[in-house]
C-alpha positions as CSV (number, residue, x, y, z in Angstrom):
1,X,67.5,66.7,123.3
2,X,68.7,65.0,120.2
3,X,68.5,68.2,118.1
4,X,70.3,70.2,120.7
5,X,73.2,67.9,120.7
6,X,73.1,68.2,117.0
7,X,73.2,72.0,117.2
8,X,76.0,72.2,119.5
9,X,78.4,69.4,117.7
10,X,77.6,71.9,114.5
11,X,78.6,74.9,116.3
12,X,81.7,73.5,118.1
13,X,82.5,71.8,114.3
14,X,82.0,75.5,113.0
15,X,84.5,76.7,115.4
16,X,87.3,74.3,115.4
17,X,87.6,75.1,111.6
18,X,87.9,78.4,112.2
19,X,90.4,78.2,114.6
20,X,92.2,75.7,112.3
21,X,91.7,77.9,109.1
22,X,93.0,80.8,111.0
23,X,96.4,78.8,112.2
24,X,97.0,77.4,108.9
25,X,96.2,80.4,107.0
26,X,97.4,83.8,108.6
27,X,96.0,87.0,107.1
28,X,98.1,88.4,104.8
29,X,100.6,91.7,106.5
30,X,100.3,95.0,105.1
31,X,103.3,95.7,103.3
32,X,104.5,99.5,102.9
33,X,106.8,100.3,100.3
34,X,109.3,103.1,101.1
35,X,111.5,105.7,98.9
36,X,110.9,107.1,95.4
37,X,110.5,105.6,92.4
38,X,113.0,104.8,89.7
39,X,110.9,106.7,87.0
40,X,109.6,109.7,88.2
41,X,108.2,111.4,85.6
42,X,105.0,109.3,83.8
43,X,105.3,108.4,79.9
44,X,104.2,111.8,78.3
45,X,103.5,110.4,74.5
46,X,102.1,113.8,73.3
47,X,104.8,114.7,71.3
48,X,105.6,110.9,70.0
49,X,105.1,110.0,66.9
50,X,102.6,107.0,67.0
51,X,100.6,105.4,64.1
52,X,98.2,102.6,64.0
53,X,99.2,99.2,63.1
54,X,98.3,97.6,59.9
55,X,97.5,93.9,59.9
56,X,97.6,91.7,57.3
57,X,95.7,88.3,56.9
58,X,97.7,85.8,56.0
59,X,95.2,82.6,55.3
60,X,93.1,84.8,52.9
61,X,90.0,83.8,52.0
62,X,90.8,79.6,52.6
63,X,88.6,79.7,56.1
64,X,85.6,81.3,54.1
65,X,85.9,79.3,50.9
């Protein structure tokens, strides 16, 4: 009988935090965003005129010495 009792207070523990969790903490809404976007067209960067950057150290060989 003792074990039942044990399994029931679980369950009923189990569910009270639920229903606590669920007051406390509502799902989040679904939000839907309407009308068009400021930039319409994407960044086309075929034509640009884009290099690598060149980097430079600046301790030099003081952390290896």
């Amino acid at each position: 009988m003792s074990l039942f009792r044990l399994i029931l207070i679980g369950i009923a523990i189990y569910l009270i935090s639920k229903v606590f969790k669920n007051l406390l903490n509502p799902p989040p809404q679904n939000r839907h965003v309407e009308g068009n976007a400021q930039t319409p067209d994407p960044i086309n960067l075929s034509g640009a005129d884009i290099e690598d950057a060149e980097f430079e150290e600046i301790d030099g060989d003081e952390k290896n010495g």
